[in-house]
C-alpha positions as CSV (number, residue, x, y, z in Angstrom):
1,X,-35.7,54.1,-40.7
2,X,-32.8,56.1,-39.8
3,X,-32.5,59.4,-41.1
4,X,-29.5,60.8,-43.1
5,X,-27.4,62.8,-40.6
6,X,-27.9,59.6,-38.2
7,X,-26.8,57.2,-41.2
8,X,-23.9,59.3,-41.7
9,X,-22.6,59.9,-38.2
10,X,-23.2,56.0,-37.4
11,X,-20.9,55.2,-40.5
12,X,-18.2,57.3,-39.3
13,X,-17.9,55.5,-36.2
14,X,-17.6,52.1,-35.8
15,X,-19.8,50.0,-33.8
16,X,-17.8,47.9,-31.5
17,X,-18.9,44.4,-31.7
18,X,-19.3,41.5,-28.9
19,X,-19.7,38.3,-30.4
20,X,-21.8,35.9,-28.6
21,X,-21.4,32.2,-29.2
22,X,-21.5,28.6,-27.5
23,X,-19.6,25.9,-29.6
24,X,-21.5,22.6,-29.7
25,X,-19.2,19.8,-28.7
26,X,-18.8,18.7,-32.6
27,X,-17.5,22.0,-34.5
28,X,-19.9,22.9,-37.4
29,X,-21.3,25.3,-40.0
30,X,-22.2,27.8,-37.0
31,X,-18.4,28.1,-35.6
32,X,-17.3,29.2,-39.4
33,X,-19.6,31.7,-40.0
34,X,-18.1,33.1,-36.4
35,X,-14.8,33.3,-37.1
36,X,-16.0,34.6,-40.8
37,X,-17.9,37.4,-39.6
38,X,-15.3,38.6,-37.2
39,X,-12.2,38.7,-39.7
40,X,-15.1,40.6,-41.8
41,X,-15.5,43.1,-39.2
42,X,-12.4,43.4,-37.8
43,X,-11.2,43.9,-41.7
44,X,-13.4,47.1,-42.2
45,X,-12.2,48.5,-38.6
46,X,-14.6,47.6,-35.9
47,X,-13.1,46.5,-32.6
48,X,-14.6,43.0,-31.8
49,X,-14.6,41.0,-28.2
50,X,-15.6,37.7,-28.4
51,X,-17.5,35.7,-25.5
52,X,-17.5,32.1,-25.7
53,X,-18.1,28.6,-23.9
54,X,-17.8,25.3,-25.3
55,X,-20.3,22.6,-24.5
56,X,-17.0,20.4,-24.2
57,X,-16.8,21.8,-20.6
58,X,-19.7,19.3,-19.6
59,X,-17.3,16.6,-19.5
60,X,-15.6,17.8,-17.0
61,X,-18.1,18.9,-15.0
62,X,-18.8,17.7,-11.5
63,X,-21.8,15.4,-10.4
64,X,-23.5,18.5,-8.7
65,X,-23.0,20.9,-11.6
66,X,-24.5,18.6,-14.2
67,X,-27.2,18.1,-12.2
68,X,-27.7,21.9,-12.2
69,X,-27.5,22.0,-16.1
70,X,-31.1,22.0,-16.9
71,X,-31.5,25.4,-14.9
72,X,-27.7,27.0,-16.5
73,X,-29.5,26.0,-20.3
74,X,-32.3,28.5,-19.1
75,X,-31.0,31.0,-17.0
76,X,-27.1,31.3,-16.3
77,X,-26.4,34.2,-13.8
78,X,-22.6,33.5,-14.7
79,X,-23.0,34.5,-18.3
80,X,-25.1,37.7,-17.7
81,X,-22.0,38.9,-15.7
82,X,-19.8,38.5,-17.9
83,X,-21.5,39.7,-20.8
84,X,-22.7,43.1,-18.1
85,X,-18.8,43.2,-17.8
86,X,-17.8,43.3,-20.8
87,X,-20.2,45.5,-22.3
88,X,-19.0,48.4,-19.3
89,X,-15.4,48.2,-19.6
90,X,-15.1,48.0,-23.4
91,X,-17.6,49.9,-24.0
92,X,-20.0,47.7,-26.5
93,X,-22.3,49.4,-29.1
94,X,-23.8,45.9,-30.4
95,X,-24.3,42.7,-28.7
96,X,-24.0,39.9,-31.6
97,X,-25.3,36.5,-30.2
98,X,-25.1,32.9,-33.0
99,X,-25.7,30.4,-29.9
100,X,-26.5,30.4,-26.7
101,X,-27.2,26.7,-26.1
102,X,-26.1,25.2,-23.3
103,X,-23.8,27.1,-21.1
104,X,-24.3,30.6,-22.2
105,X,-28.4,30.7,-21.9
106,X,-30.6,33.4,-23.1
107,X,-29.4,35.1,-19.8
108,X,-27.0,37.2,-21.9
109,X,-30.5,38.9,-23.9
110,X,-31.0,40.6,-20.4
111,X,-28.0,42.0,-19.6
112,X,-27.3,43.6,-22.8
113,X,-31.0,45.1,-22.7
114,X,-30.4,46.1,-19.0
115,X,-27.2,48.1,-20.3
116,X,-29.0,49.7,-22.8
117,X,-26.9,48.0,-25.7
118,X,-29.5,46.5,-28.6
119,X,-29.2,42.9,-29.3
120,X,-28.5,41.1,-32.7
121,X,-29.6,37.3,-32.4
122,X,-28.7,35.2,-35.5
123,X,-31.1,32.5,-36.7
124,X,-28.8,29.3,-37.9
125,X,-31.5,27.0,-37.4
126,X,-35.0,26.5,-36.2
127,X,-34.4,25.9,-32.6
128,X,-36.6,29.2,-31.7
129,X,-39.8,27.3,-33.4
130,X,-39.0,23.6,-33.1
131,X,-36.4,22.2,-30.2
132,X,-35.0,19.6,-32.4
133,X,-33.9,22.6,-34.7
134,X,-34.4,21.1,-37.9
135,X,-38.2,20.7,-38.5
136,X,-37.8,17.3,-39.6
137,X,-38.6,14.0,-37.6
138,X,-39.2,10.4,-38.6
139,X,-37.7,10.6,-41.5
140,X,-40.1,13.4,-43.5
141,X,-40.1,17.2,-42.6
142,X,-42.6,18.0,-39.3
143,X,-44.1,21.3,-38.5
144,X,-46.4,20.0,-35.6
145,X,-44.6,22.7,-32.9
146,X,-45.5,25.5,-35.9
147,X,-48.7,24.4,-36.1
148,X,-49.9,22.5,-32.5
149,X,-47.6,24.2,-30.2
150,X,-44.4,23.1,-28.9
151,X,-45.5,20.2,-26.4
152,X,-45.3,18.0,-30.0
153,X,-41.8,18.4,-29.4
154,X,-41.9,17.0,-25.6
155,X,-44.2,14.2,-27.0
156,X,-41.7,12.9,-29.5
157,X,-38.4,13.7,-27.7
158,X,-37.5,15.5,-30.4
159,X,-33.9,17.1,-28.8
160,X,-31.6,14.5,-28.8
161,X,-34.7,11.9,-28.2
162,X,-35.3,12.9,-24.8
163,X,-38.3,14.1,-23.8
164,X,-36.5,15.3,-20.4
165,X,-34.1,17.2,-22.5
166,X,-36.8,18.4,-25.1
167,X,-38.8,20.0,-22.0
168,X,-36.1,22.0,-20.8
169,X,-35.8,23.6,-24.2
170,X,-39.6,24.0,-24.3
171,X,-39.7,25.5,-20.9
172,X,-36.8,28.0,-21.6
173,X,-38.5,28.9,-25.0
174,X,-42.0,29.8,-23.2
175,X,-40.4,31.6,-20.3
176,X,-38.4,33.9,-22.2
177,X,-41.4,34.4,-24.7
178,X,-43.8,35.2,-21.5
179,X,-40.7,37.8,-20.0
180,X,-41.2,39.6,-23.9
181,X,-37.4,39.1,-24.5
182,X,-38.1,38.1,-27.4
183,X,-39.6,40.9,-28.6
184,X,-36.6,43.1,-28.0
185,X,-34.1,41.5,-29.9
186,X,-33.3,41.9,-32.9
187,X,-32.9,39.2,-35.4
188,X,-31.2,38.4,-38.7
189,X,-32.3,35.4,-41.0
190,X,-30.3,33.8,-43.6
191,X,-33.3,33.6,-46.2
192,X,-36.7,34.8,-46.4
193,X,-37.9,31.4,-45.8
194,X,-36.4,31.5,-42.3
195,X,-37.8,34.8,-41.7
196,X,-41.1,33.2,-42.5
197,X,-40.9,30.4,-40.5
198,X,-39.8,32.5,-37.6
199,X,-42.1,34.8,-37.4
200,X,-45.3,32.7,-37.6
201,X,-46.1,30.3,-34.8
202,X,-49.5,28.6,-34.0
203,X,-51.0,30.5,-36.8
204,X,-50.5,33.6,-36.4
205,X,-48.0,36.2,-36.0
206,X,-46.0,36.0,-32.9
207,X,-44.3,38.5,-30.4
208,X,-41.6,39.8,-32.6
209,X,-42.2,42.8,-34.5
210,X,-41.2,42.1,-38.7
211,X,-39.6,45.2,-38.7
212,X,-37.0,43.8,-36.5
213,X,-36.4,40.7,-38.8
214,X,-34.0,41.4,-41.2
215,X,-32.0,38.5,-44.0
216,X,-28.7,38.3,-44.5
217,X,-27.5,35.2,-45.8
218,X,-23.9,33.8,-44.9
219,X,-20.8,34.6,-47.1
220,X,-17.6,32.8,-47.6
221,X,-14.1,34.6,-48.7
222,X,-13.2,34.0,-52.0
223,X,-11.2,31.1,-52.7
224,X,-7.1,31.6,-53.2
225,X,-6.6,33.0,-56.5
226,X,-4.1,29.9,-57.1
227,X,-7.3,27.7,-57.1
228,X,-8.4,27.1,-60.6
229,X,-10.5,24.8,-61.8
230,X,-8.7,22.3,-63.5
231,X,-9.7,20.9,-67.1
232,X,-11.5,17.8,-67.7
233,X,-9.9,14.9,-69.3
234,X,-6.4,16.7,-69.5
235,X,-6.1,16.3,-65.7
236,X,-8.5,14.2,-64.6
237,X,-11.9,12.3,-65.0
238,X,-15.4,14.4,-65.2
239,X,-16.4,15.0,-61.1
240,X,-19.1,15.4,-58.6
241,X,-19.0,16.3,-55.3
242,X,-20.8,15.7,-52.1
243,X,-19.8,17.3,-49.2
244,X,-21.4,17.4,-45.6
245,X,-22.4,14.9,-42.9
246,X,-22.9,11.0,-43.4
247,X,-26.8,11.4,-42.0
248,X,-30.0,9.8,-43.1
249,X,-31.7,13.6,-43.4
250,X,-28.9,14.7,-45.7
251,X,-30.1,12.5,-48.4
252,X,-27.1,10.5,-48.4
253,X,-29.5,7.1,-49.4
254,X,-30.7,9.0,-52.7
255,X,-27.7,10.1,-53.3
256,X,-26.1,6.8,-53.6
257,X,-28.8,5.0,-55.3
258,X,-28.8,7.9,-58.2
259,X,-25.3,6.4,-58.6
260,X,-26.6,3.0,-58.4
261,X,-29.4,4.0,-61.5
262,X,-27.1,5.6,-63.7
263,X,-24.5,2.7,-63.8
264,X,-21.9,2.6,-66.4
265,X,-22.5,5.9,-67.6
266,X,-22.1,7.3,-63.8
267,X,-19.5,10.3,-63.2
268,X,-16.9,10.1,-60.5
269,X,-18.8,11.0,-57.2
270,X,-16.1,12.1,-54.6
271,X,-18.3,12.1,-51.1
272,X,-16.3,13.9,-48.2
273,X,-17.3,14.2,-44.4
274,X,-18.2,11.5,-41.8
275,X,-21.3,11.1,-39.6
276,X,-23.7,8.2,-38.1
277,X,-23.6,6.6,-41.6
278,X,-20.0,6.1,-42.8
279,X,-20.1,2.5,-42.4
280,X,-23.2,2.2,-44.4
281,X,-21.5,4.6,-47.2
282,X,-18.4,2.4,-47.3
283,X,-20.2,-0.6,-47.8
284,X,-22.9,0.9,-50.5
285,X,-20.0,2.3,-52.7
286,X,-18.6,-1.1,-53.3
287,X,-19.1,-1.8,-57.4
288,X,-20.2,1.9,-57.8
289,X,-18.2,4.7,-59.0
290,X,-17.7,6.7,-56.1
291,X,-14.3,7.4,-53.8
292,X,-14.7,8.1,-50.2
293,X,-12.7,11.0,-49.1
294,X,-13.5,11.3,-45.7
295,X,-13.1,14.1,-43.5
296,X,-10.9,16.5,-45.1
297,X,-9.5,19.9,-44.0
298,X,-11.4,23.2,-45.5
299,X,-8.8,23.9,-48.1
300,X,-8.9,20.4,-49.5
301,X,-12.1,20.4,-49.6
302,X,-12.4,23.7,-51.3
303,X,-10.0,21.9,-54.2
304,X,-12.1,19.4,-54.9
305,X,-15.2,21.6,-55.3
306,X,-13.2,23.7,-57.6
307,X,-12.2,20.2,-59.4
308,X,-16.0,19.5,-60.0
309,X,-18.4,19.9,-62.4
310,X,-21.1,20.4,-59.7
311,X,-21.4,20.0,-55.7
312,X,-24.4,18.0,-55.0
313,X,-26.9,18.8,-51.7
314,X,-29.8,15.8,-51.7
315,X,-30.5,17.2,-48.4
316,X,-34.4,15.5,-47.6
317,X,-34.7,18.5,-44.7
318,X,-35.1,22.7,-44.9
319,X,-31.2,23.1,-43.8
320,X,-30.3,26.2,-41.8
321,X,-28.3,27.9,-44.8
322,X,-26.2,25.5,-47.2
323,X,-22.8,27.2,-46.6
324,X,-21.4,24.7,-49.1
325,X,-23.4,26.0,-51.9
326,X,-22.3,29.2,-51.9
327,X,-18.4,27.6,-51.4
328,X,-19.5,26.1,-54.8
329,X,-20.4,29.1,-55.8
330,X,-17.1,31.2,-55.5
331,X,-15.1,28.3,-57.4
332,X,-17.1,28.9,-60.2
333,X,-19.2,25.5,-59.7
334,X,-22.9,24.8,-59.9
335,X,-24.9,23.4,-57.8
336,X,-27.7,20.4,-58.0
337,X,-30.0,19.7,-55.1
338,X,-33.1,19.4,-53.2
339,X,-36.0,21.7,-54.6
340,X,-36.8,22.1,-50.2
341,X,-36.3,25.1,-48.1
342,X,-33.2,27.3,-47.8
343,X,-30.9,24.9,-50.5
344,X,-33.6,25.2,-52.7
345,X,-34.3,29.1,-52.6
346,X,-30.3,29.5,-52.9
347,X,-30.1,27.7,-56.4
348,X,-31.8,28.8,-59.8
349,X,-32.9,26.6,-61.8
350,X,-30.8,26.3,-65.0
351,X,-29.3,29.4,-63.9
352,X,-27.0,28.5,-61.2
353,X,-27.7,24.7,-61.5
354,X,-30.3,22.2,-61.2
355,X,-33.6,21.3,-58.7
356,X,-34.8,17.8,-58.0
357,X,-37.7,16.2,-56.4
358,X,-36.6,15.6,-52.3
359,X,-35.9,11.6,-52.0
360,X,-36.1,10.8,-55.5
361,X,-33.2,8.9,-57.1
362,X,-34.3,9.0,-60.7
363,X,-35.1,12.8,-61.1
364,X,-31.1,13.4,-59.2
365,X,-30.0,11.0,-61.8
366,X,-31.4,13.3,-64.3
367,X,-30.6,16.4,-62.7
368,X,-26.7,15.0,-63.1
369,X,-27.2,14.4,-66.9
370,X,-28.2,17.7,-67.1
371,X,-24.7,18.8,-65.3
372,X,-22.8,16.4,-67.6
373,X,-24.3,18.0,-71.1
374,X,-24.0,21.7,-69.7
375,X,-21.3,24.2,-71.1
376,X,-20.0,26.9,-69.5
377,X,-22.6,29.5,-68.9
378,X,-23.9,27.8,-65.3
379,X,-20.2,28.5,-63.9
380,X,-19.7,31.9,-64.7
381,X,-23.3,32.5,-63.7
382,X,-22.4,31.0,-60.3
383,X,-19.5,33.2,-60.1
384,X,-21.7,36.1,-60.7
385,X,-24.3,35.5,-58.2
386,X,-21.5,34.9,-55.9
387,X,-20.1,38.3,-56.1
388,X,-23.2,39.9,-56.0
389,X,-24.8,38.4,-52.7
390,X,-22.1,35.9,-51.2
391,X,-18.8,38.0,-51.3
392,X,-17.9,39.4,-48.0
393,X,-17.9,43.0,-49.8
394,X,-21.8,42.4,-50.4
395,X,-22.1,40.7,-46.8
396,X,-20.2,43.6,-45.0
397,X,-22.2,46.0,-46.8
398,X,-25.3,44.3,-45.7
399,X,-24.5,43.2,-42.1
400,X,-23.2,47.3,-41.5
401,X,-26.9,48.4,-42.6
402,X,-28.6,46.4,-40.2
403,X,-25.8,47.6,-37.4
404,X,-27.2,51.2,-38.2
405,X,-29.9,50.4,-38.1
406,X,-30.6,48.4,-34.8
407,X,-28.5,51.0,-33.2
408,X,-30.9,53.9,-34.4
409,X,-34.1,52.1,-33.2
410,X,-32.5,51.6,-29.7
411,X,-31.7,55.3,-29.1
412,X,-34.9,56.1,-29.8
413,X,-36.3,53.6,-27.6
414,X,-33.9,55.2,-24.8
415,X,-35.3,58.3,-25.7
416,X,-39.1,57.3,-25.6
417,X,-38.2,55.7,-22.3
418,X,-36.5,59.0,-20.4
419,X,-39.5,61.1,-21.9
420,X,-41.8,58.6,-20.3
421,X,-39.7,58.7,-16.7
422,X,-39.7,62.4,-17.0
C-alpha cells in the first residue's frame, strides 16, 4: 500500500487520464459508463485525452484491409503509436482502457508498459475468460472455457457463431497471456463476483496477481432534481418497468408469461428497448397489460423508471453490471430480478427489492405481488444505497484510490527495475 507522504503528494496532483475505448457498432452500456467516467474526472480536475475507434469503420473498409482484420483484432501496430504518442506529448500518468475489441487490440497494453505509464483495464464483461463474453450459451449459463479451457469456445463458435471468428479471440487471449501482459495490468471489476470469475481459470489461480484486482462498480449522476416520482392513481395507473434489449438471455419470455399468470390482477408493464425479439414481444403483448415503448432516449427512459413502482431485470445470464438497476436506484425505485450473478449481488432482498428463481414465471409473478403490497421503506432504502455506493461522489472517491494506488506500485516497479540494471 502506498504510504502517507505518497498518498498525500499523489492527491495533490492530478493524474492525467487517457481513456481507451473501441465503440462496438451498436452503442451500449460500455459507451455510457465512458462518457460517465470522464465528465467524473474531468469534474474533480483531471485533464483527460480520449483515444477511440469505432468498429463502424469496418464497413468501409477495403477488400485487402478486412482481410487483414483477424491480425489488427490481435496486434495493431497503428494503435500502439498512437497511444506511444499520446502518452509523450501530453504527458499521461494513467492509461484507462474499457475496450479494445476490434480495431484498437491489446497492442495499446504494450506501449503504455514500454512508456513506463501503468495500465488500468476495465472488466465490462467476461470476454477475458469466455470469447462470447457472457458465459452463457444454448440457452442456460456455460462455464466450460472456466473449467476445460478456452478451445470450448472454438468448438461451439461461441463469438458471433463462428468458430473462425471465436479462434481469433482465443489465439489473441493465449498470446498475450504467454507475453505475461496480463500480469501487468491492472484491473478493476464491477463486483466481487467478476473479480472471482476473473481471476480463476482452469482451476486454479491464473497469471494476474489479486492484489492488482480491485471493484468498483459503475455509477450514474443523479437524476434532475425536477424528476419526481409521480403519485399513483392521482396521475396515473400502478407501473412496472422493463428496460434493456429484446433478447432470449434477458429473460424477456419469463417476463411476459409472469404477465400472462397474473391476468386480471396484472400491473401496467411498460417494456422499452428493441433487439432480435421485438416482433415476438409485439405479438405476445396482444390481450395482456403491457405497452410497448420502444427505444426511447435516456431521459425518457429515466421518467418512466421514476414513474414505476419497480424496474424489473429477468435477466436468465450473469450480466456484466446492471447499469439500469442502479438508474432505478437513484429515482428512488426498487428493483425485482434474477437471484444470478452481478443483478443479483446488486439487489437485497426485501431491502432494496425482491429476488426470483432464473426462468421462473410464477416465483416473478410473486416477486411483483410483493412490489404491489410494499410501502414506502424499499424506495428510500434504494435511495440510500444509491448515495452510498452508486453516486459519482462515492465512485470518484473510489476510482481516485485505485489511481493512487496503481501509480504507487508502478514507481516502485521502476525503481526495482533501475536497481536491478544498476
Amino acid at each position: 500500500m502506498p504510504d502517507n507522504t505518497t498518498l498525500r503528494n499523489d492527491k495533490n496532483k492530478k493524474a492525467k487520464i487517457l481513456i481507451v475505448h473501441n465503440h462496438y457498432q451498436i452503442p451500449g452500456g460500455e459507451d455510457t459508463v465512458v462518457e460517465n467516467e470522464k465528465k467524473l474526472l474531468e469534474e474533480n480536475g483531471h485533464e483527460v485525452v480520449l483515444y477511440t475507434r469505432n468498429n463502424n469503420e469496418i464497413k468501409t473498409m477495403s477488400r485487402l484491409k478486412k482481410l487483414l482484420l483477424p491480425i489488427m483484432t490481435v496486434c495493431n501496430p497503428r494503435s500502439a503509436r498512437d497511444v506511444k504518442q499520446i502518452i509523450k506529448s501530453e504527458g499521461i500518468d494513467i492509461v484507462h482502457v474499457h475496450n479494445t475489441l476490434n480495431l484498437i487490440s491489446p497492442s495499446v497494453y504494450y506501449a503504455a508498459v514500454t512508456c513506463g505509464v501503468p495500465v488500468v483495464q476495465t472488466i465490462h464483461n467476461f470476454r477475458f475468460i469466455c470469447p462470447g463474453a457472457a458465459l452463457y450459451r444454448d440457452g442456460h449459463i456455460c462455464e466450460d472455457c472456466i473449467q476445460k479451457g478456452l478451445g470450448c469456445a472454438i468448438k461451439h463458435g461461441c463469438y458471433r457463431n463462428s468458430k473462425a471468428q471465436t479462434l481469433i479471440l482465443v489465439i489473441s487471449v493465449l498470446l498475450h497471456k504467454a507475453a505475461g501482459i496480463y500480469g501487468k495490468l491492472n484491473y478493476i471489476c464491477l463486483t466481487g463476483f467478476n473479480r472471482e470469475k476473473l481471476l480463476t481459470l482452469n482451476g486454479k489461480r491464473e497469471v494476474i496477481p489479486p492484489s492488482q484486482v480491485f471493484v468498483k462498480p459503475n455509477f450514474t449522476f443523479s437524476p434532475p432534481s425536477g424528476m419526481q416520482k409521480r403519485r399513483e392513481g392521482q396521475d396515473g395507473p400502478m407501473s412496472f418497468i422493463y428496460v434493456g434489449r429484446l433478447d432470449e438471455l434477458k429473460g424477456i419470455q419469463t417476463l411476459f408469461e409472469a404477465w400472462s399468470l397474473m391476468g386480471e390482477e396484472a400491473p401496467l408493464l411498460r417494456v422499452c428497448g428493441s433487439g432480435p425479439m421485438q416482433d415476438w414481444c409485439v405479438q405476445r403483448s396482444q390481450g395482456l397489460h403491457v405497452e410497448m415503448k420502444g427505444f426511447l432516449d435516456s431521459a425518457s427512459v429515466n421518467q418512466l423508471i421514476a414513474d414505476s413502482r419497480a424496474l424489473i431485470m429477468p435477466t436468465l445470464w450473469y450480466e456484466g453490471f446492471g447499469m439500469t438497476v442502479i438508474e432505478a436506484f437513484s429515482c428512488g425505485v426498487p428493483v425485482i430480478c434474477s437471484d444470478l450473478g452481478n443483478a443479483g449481488s446488486l439487489v437485497e432482498e426485501g431491502v432494496t427489492g425482491w429476488k426470483f428463481r432464473p426462468g421462473d414465471a410464477q416465483a416473478l409473478a410473486q416477486a411483483v405481488r410483493k412490489a404491489m403490497g410494499d410501502g414506502s421503506g424499499v424506495r428510500d432504502n434504494a435511495r440510500r444505497v444509491f448515495a452510498e455506493k452508486y453516486s459519482p461522489e462515492a465512485n470518484y472517491r473510489r476510482l481516485e484510490e485505485i489511481y493512487m494506488e496503481v501509480r504507487h506500485a508502478n514507481r516502485s516497479a521502476g525503481s526495482q527495475r533501475r536497481k536491478f540494471r544498476k
